[in-house]
N, C-alpha and C positions, 0 to 999 in steps of 0.2 A: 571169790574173785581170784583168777590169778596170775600169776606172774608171770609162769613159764606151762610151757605145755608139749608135746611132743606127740604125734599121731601119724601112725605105719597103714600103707596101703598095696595092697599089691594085686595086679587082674590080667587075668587071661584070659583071651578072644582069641575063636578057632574057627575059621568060616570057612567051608565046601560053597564050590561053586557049580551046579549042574553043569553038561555040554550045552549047547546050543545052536541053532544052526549061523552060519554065517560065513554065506557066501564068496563074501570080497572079506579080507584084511589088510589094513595098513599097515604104517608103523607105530601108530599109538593108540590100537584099535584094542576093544578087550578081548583077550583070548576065546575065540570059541569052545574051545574044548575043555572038559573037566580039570574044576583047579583047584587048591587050597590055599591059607594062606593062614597065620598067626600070628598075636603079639603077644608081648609080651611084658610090662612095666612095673616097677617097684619104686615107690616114694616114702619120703621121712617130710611130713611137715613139722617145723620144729622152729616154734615162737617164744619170745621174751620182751616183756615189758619191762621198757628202758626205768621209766617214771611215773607218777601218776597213778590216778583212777582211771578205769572205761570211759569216763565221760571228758578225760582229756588227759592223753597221754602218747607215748611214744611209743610205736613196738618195733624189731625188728622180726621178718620171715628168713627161711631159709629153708632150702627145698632141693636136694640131692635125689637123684632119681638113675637108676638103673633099666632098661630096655633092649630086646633084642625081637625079631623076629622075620618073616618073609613076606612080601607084601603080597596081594593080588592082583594080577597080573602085571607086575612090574609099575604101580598105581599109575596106572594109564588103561584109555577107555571109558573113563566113566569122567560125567560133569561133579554128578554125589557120588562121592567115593563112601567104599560100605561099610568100613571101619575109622573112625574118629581117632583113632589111637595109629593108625600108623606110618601119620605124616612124621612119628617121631624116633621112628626105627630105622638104624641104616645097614641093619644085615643079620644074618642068623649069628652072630656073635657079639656076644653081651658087651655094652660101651655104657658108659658111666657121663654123666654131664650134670647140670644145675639148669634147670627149667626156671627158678626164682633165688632169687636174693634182694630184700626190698625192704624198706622202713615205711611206717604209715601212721600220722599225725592225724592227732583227733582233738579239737575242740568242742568244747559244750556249748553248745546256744539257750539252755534253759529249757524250760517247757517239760514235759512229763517224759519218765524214764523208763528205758525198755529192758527184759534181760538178754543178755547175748550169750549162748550154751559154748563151751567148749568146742572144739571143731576144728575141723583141719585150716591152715592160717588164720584162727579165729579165735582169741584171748576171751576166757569167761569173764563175767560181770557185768555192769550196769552201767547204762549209758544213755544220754541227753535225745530224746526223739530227734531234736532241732541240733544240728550239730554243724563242722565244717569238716571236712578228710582230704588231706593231701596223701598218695600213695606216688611212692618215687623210687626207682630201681629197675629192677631185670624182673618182669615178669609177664602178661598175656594182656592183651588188649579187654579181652574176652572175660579175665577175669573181674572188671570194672564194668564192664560195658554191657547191655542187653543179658541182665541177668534173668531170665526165665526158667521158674519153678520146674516147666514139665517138660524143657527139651533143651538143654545146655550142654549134658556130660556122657561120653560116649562111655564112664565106665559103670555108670549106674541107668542111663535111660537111652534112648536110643542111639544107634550107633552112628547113623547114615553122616555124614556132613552137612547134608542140606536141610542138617534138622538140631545140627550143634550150636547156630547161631542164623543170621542174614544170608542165604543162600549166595547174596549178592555184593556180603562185607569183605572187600579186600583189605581187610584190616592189617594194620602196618607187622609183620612177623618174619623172623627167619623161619628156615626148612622147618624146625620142627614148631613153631606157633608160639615165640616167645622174643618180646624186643627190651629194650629200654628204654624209659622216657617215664610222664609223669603224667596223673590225672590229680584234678579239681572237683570236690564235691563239696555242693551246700545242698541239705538235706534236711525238709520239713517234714512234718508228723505224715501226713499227705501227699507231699511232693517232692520232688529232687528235681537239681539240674546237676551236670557235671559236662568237662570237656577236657581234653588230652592231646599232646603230643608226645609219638612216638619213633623211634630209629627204625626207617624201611632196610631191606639188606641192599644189597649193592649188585646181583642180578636177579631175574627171577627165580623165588623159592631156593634162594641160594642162604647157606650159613650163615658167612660173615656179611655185618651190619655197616653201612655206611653209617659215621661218626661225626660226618656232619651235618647237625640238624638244623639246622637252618635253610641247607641246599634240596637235603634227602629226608624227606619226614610224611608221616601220617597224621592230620587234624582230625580230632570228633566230637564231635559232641553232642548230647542226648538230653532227652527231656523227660520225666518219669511222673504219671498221676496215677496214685492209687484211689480207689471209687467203691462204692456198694449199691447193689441195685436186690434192695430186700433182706437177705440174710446174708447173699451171696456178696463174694468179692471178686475184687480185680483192679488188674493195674493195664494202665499202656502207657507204652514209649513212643516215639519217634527221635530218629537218630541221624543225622548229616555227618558225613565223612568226605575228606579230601586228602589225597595223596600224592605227593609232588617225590619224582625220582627218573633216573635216567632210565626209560621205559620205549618199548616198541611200540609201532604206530601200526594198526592194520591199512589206514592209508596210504601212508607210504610206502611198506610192504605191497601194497599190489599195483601203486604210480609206478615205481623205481621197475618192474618185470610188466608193465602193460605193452600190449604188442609183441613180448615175445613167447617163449615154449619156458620160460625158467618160472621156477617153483616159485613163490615168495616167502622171505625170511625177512628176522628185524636185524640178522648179524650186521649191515651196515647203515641203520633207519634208526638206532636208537638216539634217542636227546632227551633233555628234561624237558621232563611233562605231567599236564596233573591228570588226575584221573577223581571226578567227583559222583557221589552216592548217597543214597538214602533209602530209610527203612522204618517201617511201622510194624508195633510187635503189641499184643495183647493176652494177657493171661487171665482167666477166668475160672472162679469156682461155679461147678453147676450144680451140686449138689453136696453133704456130707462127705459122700464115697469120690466124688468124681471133679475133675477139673480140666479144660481145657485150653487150647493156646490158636494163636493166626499170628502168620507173618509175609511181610510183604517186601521185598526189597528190590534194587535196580540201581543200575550206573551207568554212565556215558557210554561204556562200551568201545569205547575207541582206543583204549591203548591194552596192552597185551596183559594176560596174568601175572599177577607181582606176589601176590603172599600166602591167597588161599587157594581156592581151587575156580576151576575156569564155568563159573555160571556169571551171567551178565545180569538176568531175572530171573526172581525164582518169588512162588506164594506156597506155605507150607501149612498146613492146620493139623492137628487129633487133637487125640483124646486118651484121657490117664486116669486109670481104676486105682484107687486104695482098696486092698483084700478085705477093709471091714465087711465089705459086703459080703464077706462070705467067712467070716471069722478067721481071716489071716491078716490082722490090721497093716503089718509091715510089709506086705507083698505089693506088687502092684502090676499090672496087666495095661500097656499102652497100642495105641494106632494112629499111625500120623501116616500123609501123603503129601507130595511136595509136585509140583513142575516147576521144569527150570528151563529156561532160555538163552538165545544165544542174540546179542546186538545184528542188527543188517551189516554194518561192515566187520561182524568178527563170521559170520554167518558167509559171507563174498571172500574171505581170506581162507578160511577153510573149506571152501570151494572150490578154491584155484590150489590146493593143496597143500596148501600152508601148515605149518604143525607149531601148534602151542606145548606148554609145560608137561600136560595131562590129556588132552587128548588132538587129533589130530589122524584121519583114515587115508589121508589124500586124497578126497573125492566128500562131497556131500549129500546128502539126499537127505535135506533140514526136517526135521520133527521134534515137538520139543521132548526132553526128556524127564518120564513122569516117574515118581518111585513111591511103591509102598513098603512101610516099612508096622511090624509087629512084633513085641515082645513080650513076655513072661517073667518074671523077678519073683523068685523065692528068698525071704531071708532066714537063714537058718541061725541062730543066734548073731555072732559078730562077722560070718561068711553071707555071702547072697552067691545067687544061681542064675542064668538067663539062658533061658532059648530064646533064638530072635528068627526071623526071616524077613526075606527084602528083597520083593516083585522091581525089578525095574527095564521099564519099557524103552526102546530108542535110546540104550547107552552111547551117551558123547554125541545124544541128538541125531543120529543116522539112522 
């Protein structure tokens, strides 16, 4: 068991982007022409338990993180953006900041006890199946929430966004995917429920964080069964989110310019408003070697992007090889494909030319936008490798 732990992480992602043809450009249209782009991040997870056993104790996290790189195409044009990692870069010059700092409270509930391995924010030792967790400070929504085995982390499995969580979770985050606030979990051998409030920022995909949660805040909450059907396992969620912040309205963006030739914008249409969602997430083993995932998500659609990236609906599914099958047990070979959609009145704003966060051509010709995404994981002792690629059809839906 222990007390204290420390664990170093650091990944590079380098994506080429073909030319392609494309006609008309906007202004947050993806680049047609041949492009690059990289990141680049370095983390220190670095835990201490205050008190206590595993099965009921205090720890605190901390989490220093280094980043630099160039985005593609200025992250604009695409609904799924194709790297995970670089809503968290703000330029090709190295900047230092704290992604987490957080305490997290564990009660026993009794009942039989599991081991929990060493790991990145993650204290070895033994702990109560049946428990309670309060997690409380500066850290991700994401990291409580819709935890799925085989498409969570753009630095180990796929990259795409529409495949890092709910294509359609505008979960409460500043620019780079990280707020404050607090989750509740009571967690049975079998089941969980948990729910949370979080600090939205104070405009869209902007840094600083509105401080007051009461006015400006993200609710969630989630429901977790794990199941076996034969040898095989599996768990599914379903997840409610609501988000209340001072937010644009595609409504009144296109009321406010009806009748005339002017573009629509929320610059004078913001007020507080909520913005409500939900998502079904299922992970399954299909075999020894192999395991798969489905996700479903959707919101109102009515008010502008606030945290993540600008899909309204999106349904995602693959599939994830472990190398046993071919006598490389730690490697793994994945395929997932995702569509993602746009609401009728975000679909009518960006019509009349409107421009959101991330995308935005001034003109629309709606299709929804599909994306495959594939990769390859070598681990070569404590390094891993990936080639990945990623077909995507009608970027930004056009």
């Amino acid at each position: 068991e222990e007390s204290w732990n420390a664990h170093f992480q650091s990944t590079f992602i380098r994506q080429n982007k073909a030319a392609f043809s494309s006609p008309y450009a906007g202004q947050n249209s993806l680049i047609g022409a041949k492009a690059q782009s990289y990141s680049l991040t370095a983390t220190a997870y670095l835990g201490l338990r205050l008190g206590g056993d595993a099965s009921k104790s205090t720890e605190l996290y901390f989490n220093p993180e280094a980043v630099r790189g160039v985005p593609l195409s200025n992250l604009t044009g695409l609904g799924g953006i194709s790297n995970g990692e670089l809503q968290k870069v703000v330029g090709d010059q190295i900047s230092f900041y704290r992604p987490r700092i957080f305490a997290r409270q564990t009660w026993g509930l009794g009942g039989e006890q599991e081991t929990v391995s060493s790991g990145q924010n993650q204290l070895a030792g033994a702990r109560d199946k049946n428990r309670l967790v309060l997690t409380a400070g500066n850290f991700a929504v994401t990291d409580i929430f819709d935890q799925n085995n085989y498409a969570h982390d753009a630095r180990t499995q796929f990259m795409n966004w529409s495949f890092l969580t709910y294509g359609a979770y505008d979960f409460a985050a500043d620019a780079r995917g990280y707020t404050w606030g607090a989750a509740l979990e009571y967690i049975q051998a079998d089941w969980a429920i948990r729910g949370g409030r979080f600090l939205e920022p104070r405009t869209s995909n902007g840094l600083p964080l509105n401080w007051n949660i009461f006015k400006s805040y993200g609710d969630q909450i989630e429901y977790e069964r794990s199941y076996a059907m034969g040898e095989q396992t599996g768990k599914w969620r379903a997840l409610a989110f609501r988000n209340v912040a001072v937010m644009g309205n595609f409504t009144d963006a296109l009321n406010q310019v009806a009748g005339t030739l002017v573009t629509p914008n929320f610059d004078t249409t913001r007020r507080v408003q909520s913005k409500v969602g939900i998502g079904l997430s299922v992970e399954q083993t299909l075999s020894k070697n192999m395991g798969g995932f489905f996700r479903a998500s959707m919101h109102d659609g009515k008010t502008e992007t606030f945290s993540f990236t600008e899909i309204d609906r999106s349904i995602s599914t693959g599939v994830v090889l472990s190398g046993g099958a071919w006598t490389r047990p730690k490697d793994r070979l994945g395929v997932a494909w995702a569509v993602n959609g746009l609401s009728s009145t975000h679909r009518a704003y960006a019509a009349a030319g409107g421009m959101g966060f991330f995308i935005g051509d001034g003109q629309l010709n709606y299709k929804p936008e599909t994306i495959t995404e594939t990769y390859y994981l070598w681990t070569l002792g404590r390094q891993q490798l990936s080639v990945n690629a990623q077909l995507i059809k009608n970027p930004a839906y056009n």
